[in-house]
Phi, psi and omega in degrees: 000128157337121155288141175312307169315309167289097176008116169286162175291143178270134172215176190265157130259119166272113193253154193237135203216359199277013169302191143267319186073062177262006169278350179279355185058014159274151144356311178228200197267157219284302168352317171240030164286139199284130168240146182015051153091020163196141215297123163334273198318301184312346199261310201306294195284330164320321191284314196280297191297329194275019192283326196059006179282333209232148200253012181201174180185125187253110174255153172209134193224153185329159162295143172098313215247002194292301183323300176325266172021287205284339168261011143271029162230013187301161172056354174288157165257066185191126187321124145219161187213133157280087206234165171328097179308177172231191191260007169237190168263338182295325200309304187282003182295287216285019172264321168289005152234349142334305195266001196286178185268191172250152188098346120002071165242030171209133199238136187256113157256115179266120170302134195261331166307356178243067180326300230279346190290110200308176167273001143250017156317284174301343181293279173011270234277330177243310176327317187299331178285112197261175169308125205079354138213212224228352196166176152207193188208144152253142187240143141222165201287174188256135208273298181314149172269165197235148177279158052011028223254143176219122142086300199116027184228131154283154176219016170195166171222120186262146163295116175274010177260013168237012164257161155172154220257109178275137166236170187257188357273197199214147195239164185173136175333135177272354216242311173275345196266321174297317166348271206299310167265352169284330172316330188262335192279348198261350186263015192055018177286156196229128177222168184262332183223163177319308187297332158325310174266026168253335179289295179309330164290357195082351175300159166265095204222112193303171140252121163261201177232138181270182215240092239256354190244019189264066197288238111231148181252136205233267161293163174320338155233028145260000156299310183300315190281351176251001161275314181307280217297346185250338139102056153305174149329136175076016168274000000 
């Protein structure tokens, strides 16, 4: 953990914006989609500037949408850059550090689909990374018991006091999480979140406790509750 004395480290958000959504069955890309009257991204990267953790923010979203973009960070006081998303999510990270300045040493990567992540979250989450280690993550435990299932038989009950549920962001040394994806893009590993390709690496990467109102938005009614929750149409 940071000492009260020590200087912060300087760091980045990288909010990643570039899906399609296509299980939300929209039209355009989930990001820019509406929660109580303003684009899912724009609510998301607000949140990563009122954090005061991070000295810049990097969003990257499909081609073509970069203008959208730039008027959901419009009026924050804190740099941002738009850059081109990749066809994958491993794509727009290193597209997304790609682009970050230099001197840059610690990087928070975000999902735009998880509006709700407080702003201090992002303090939380890069403040965690302590000596030795390589990142952290926020988690929660797992309430439900969890199966095993093959074939469309349980065949086991996993201890759920060694699970827990990852969200973003997620934070990490920038030096190790580039590591970390050149490592994956060049062995073809396909991973769902950083830490995963900071785990394949060998990296060290803490847990904090997450955020139970921190949701991902996935389908049409975690849209609707997250339009209510913003006190959009239908609250």
């Amino acid at each position: 953990m940071l000492d009260a004395m020590t200087p912060r480290p300087t760091a980045a958000a990288i909010v990643l914006a570039a899906g399609a959504g296509r299980r939300l069955g929209a039209d355009e890309p989930k990001a820019f989609l509406s929660i109580g009257g303003r684009p899912m991204l724009a609510v998301a990267v607000a949140a990563a500037a009122a954090s005061g953790a991070v000295d810049e923010i990097v969003v990257t979203v499909p081609e073509g949408y970069e203008d959208r973009a730039l008027g959901c960070v419009e009026g924050l006081e804190i740099l941002c850059t738009v850059v081109r998303g990749g066809d994958s999510r491993q794509a727009s990270v290193r597209a997304g550090l790609a682009a970050i300045r230099d001197g840059i040493e610690l990087v928070a990567v975000h999902d735009a689909a998880r509006p709700f992540a407080p702003p201090d979250l992002f303090t939380s989450v890069l403040a965690a990374i302590g000596e030795g280690d390589d990142g952290a993550i926020p988690v929660l435990p797992v309430a439900d018991t969890v199966k095993r299932v093959d074939d469309g038989f349980v065949t086991a009950t996993l201890p759920r006091d060694r699970l827990a549920l990852a969200q973003t962001p997620q934070a990490f040394r920038a030096s190790a999480l580039r590591d970390a994806h050149e490592r994956a893009a060049a062995s073809g590993l396909d991973v769902t979140d950083d830490a995963e390709a900071m785990e394949a690496a060998g990296c060290r990467v803490r847990a904090i406790a997450g955020d139970p109102m921190n949701v991902k938005i996935t389908t049409m009614f975690d849209l609707a509750m997250a339009d209510a929750r913003m006190g959009g149409v239908g609250a």
